[in-house]
Structure formats: C-alpha cells, structure tokens
C-alpha positions in Angstrom: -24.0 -3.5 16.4 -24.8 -3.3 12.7 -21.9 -3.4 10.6 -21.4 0.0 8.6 -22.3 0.7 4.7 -18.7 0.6 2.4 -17.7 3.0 -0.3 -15.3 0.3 -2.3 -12.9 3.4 -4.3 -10.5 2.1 -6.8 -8.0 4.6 -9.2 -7.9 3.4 -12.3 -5.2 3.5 -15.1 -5.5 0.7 -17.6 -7.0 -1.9 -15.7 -8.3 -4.3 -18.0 -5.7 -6.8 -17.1 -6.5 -6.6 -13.6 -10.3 -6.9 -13.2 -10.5 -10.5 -14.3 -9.2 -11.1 -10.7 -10.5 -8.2 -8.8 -14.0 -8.1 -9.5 -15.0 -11.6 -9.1 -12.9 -11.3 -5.5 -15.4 -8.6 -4.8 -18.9 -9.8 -6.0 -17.3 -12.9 -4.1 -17.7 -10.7 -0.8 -20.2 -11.9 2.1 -20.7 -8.8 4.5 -23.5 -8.0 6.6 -23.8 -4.3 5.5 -24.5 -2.2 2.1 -21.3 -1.2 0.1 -21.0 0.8 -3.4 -18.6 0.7 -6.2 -16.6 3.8 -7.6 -13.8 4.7 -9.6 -11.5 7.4 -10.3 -10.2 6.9 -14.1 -7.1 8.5 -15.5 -8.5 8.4 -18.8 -8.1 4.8 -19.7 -7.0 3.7 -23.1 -8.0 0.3 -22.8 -11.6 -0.9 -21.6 -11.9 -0.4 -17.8 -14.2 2.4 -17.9 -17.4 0.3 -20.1 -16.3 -2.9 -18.0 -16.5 -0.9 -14.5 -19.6 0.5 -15.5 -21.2 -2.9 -16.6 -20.6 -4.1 -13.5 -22.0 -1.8 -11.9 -19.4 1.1 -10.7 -19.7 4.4 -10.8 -17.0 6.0 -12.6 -15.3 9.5 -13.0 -12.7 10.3 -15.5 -9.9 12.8 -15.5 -7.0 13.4 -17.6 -3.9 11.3 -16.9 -1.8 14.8 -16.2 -3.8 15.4 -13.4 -3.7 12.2 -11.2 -2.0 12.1 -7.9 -2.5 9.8 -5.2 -3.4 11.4 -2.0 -5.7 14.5 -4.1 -7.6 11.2 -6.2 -8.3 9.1 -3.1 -9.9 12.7 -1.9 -11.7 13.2 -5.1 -13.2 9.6 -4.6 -14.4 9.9 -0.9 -16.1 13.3 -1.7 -18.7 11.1 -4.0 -19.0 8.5 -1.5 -21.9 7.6 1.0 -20.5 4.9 2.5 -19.5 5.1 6.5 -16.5 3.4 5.7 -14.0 4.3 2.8 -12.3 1.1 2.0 -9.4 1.9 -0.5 -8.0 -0.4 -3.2 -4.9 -0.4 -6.0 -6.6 -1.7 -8.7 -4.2 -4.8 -8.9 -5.0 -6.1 -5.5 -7.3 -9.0 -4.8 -8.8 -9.5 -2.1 -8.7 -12.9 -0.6 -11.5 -14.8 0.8 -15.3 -13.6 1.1 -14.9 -12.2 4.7 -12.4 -9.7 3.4 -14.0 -6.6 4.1 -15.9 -7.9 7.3 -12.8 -8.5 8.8 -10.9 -5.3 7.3 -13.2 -3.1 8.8 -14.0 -4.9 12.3 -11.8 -2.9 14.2 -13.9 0.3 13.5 -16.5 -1.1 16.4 -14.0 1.4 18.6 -14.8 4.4 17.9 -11.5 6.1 17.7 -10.1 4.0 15.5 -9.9 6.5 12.6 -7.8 3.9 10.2 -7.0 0.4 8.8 -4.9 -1.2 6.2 -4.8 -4.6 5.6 -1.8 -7.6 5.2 -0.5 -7.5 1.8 0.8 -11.3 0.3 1.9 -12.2 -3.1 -0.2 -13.9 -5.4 -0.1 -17.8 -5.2 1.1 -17.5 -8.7 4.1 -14.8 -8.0 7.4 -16.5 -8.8 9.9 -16.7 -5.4 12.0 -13.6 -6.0 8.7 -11.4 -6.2 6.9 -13.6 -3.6 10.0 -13.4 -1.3 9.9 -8.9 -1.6 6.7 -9.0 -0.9 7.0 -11.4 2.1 9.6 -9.9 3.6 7.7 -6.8 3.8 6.1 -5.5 7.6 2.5 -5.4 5.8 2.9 -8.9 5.5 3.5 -9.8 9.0 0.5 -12.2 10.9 -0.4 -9.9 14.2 -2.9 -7.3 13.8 -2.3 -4.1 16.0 -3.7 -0.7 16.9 -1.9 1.9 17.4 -1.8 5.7 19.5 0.0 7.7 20.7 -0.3 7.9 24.7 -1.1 11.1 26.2 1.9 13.7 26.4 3.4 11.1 23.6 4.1 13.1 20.5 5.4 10.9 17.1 8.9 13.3 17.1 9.6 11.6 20.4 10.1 8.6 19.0 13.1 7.6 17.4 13.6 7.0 13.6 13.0 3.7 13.1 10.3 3.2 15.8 8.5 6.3 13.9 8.9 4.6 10.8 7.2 1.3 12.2 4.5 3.2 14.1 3.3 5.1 10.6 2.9 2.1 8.2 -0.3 2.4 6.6 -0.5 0.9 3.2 -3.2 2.3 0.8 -3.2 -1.2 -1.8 -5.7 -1.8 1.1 -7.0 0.6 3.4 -10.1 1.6 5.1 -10.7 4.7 6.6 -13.9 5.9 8.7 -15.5 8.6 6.7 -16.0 11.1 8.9 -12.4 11.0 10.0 -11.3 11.3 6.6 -13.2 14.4 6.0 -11.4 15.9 9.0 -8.1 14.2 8.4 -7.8 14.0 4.4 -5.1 12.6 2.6 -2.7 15.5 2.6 -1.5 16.2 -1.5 2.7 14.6 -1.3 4.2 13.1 -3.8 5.4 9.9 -2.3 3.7 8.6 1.2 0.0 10.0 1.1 -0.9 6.5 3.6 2.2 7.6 5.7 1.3 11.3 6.4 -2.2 10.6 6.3 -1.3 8.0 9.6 1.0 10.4 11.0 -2.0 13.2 11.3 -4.9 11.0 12.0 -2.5 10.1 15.0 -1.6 13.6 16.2 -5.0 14.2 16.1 -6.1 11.7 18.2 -7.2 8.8 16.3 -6.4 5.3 16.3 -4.5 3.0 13.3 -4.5 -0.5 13.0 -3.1 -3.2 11.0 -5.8 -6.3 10.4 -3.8 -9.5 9.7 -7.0 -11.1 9.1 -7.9 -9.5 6.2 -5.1 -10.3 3.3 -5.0 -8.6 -0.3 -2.8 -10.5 -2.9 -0.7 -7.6 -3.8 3.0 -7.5 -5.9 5.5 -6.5 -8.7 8.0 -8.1 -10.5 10.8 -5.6 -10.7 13.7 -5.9 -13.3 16.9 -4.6 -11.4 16.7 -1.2 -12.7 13.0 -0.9 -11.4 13.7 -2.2 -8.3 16.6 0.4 -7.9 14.5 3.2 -8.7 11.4 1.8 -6.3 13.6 1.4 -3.1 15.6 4.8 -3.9 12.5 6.4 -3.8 11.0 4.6 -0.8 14.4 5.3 0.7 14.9 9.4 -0.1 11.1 9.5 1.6 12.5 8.1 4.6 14.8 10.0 4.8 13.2 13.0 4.0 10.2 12.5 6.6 11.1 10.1 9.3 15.3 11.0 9.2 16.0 7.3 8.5 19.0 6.4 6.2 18.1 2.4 5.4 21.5 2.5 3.8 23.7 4.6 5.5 27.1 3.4 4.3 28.9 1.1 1.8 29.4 -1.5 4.4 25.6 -1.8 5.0 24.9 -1.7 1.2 27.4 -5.0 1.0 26.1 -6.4 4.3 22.7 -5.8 2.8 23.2 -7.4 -0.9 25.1 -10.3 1.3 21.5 -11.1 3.4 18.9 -10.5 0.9 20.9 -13.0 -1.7 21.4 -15.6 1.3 17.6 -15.6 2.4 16.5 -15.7 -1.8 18.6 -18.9 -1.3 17.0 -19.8 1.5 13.5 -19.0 0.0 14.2 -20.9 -3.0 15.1 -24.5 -1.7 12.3 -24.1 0.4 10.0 -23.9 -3.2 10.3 -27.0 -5.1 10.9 -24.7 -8.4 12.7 -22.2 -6.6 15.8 -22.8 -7.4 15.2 -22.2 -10.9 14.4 -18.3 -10.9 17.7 -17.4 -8.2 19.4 -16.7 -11.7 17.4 -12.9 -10.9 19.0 -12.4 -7.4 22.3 -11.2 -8.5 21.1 -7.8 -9.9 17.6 -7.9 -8.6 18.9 -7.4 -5.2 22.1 -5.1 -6.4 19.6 -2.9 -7.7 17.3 -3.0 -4.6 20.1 -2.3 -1.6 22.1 0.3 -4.1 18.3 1.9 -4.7 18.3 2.0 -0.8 22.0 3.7 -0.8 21.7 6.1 -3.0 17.8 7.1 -1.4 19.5 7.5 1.8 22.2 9.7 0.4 19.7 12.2 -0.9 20.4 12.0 -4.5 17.9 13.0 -7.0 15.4 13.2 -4.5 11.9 12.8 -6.2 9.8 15.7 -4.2 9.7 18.6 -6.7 6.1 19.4 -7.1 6.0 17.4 -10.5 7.0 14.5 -9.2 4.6 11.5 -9.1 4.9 7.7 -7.2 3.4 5.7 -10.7 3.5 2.7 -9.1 0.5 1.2 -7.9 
C-alpha cells in the first residue's frame, strides 16, 4: 500500500523563535509519500511569514482578532491537497526522521478517522517543566485505538473513563481528510481536539494514540500561569465531560502534597535537579488551586470571546 500525500498545517503567531527547531525537524523527514507546507498567520509582527515562505510554505494571513483554534485548523484544511492533514503547534518538534511515517501508519485501517501523537519535553526543559509534561497521558509509551462498540454511546461511560477515551491533542495530530471534511473541528473555545474526538467517534470513526511518533512539546509556567492553565483545562472538564479534578479542599492539599513529593522525586533522579525544586512550592500551589477553582466553576472561560492563547 502506498503511503498517502501529507498537508503539514501550522498556525502561526510570532514564530520566529520557534522555526530554528521546527523546520530543520521537518526537511529532516524521510517518508515514502508527497507532503506540502502551509500556514495560517495571525498577522505576525516578527519574520515568520518571509521565512515560511522561503522555505517553501504556503502561507495565509489573517488579523490576530480573528484567530480561533478549531475555525483556523478548518481554514487550513480547506487549502490542502493532502490525504492526510497532519496538524502542528508551531512550537513542537518533531523527533526523529520517521515522524510522520509512523504518525500516520495507523490510517492503513480505513476507519481510523484520527491520530495524535506522544508529546515529551525538550531534552533541554528544566525538571519542573519536564516533569508536567511527563506526567501528562499524551506522554504515556502504548499506542491505542479507540471506538466505541456497537450500542456503546460516549454518555455511557463514566466521567473519568469519558475523559480518557477523548484525549486527542492537536500540538500533533493527523487527521484523514476526508473525515475531516465530514467531521470538522467544531468552533469552541477551549477543547476543539476533544470535541472534534468525541464526534468523529459518535460517528463512527476510529482514534488512536501513536506512541511511536513523539513531538517535543512544553511550557514553562510561572505559578500564576500555571493557575490560570489548569483552571481552564479544569472548568472544560467540567463543563463537557462533568469531571471535577479538584472536588474539595482535602484533594487540593492531597494534590499539592503528591505533585511536590514526585518533583522531589523527579529531581534526585536529574543530577541538576535538585537545583530548580526552589519552583515547586508555588508552581504546584498554583497548578492544584487552578484545578480547584476550575472545578468549582468560577469564572468559567466559555463566553463567545473567550480564546485558549496557549499553544
């Protein structure tokens, strides 16, 4: 079997910084199969657009007011000739040269409609950002594909398993193109990768999660990011999936108590390790109250206005 033509689609907002890793991952890539570049721009101020199109890309601008995720990754597949979408944050990397090969392996099934792929820190990341990103399920090591049996419907399951049954993480993603036309990223605020796996799953498709193919991927959050990242991961849950992470104040303490013990843990296992747990104090205060006061419902970030700006 032949292996299918790519449409590599990146949003872009001041990526400069980023493309001194992520294009040389990308010219680095050995696939058996014709792939194109293209990128969404939200009218850069730095110079991503002339370096995209130097290399190469094709690239479409719009005004920074207009950008949201799920209606941008749409814009991006409706230029694209690809069979396969394969969909990037413009500070991932992919690692290796048989990246997209084995991202988009599983799409020999037919039904499978969806991929993402494991997300790691950079070997670079210092241990409190490696360790967040680490302890994350996109960065477990067993692939799996996922649907729902016959007669199985996604409200049967309960909250958490529902939650662990839509993880789809667009920093890497690949989606078959012709599912994506009948299943398009639906236009939310927050979650566009989890409602877009939720209806290519009622509607019959199949999702998967390819260990083998790992994008370098992470953030170094200040404690008052970090709250605002997890309240707002937090409020979606439990908005969507009826999931409070943090439903009391004895699970926030419980929850400070574990993440500061495995930092520790993390840490003597690094040589220099030890040296950056000065950060786990408020890091991780800011993280599990995030998740508290997410799960409570306060100032929860779905008006219509409301953007994730995160990449």
């Amino acid at each position: 079997m032949s292996s299918p033509s790519l449409s590599i689609l990146v949003p872009t907002l001041d990526a400069g910084r980023y493309l001194d890793r992520l294009l040389p991952a990308l010219a680095a890539q050995v696939y058996d199969g014709s792939f194109e570049f293209r990128a969404l721009d939200s009218t850069s101020s730095d110079d991503t657009v002339p370096r995209l199109e130097s290399a190469g890309w094709t690239v479409t601008s719009i005004p920074r007011a207009e950008f949201r995720h799920g209606p941008a990754r749409n814009r991006l597949a409706a230029g694209a000739t690809g069979e396969v979408l394969v969909f990037l944050s413009q500070d991932a990397v992919p690692e290796g040269p048989d990246f997209l090969t084995n991202l988009v392996a599983p799409f020999q099934d037919p039904q499978v409609g969806g991929v993402s792929a494991r997300v790691l820190p950079h070997l670079d990341d210092d241990p409190m950002t490696a360790r967040t990103v680490l302890a994350a399920p996109e960065a477990g090591a067993e692939s799996a594909i996922r649907e729902l049996p016959p007669g199985q419907s996604l409200e049967q399951l309960d909250d958490r398993e529902r939650a662990e049954w839509l993880r789809f993480n667009n920093v890497a993603s690949a989606l078959r193109t012709s599912v994506h036309a009948r299943v398009p990223f639906p236009d939310v605020p927050f979650g566009e990768d989890f409602a877009w796996a939720a209806d290519a799953l009622r509607a019959g498709w199949k999702v998967g999660f390819v260990a083998e193919a790992v994008a370098r991927h992470a953030h170094r959050y200040s404690a008052s990011q970090a709250f605002e990242r997890y309240r707002v991961d937090a409020a979606f849950h439990r908005r969507v999936h009826g999931l409070r992470v943090r439903p009391s104040l004895l699970s926030v303490l419980k929850g400070i108590a574990f993440e500061l013990r495995e930092d520790w843990r993390f840490a003597r296992s690094e040589r220099t390790g030890l040296g950056h747990l000065w950060r786990a104090p408020c890091l991780r205060t800011g993280q599990v109250m995030g998740q508290w006061f997410g799960s409570r419902g306060w100032n929860l970030p779905f008006g219509r206005s409301a953007t994730r700006r995160w990449t």
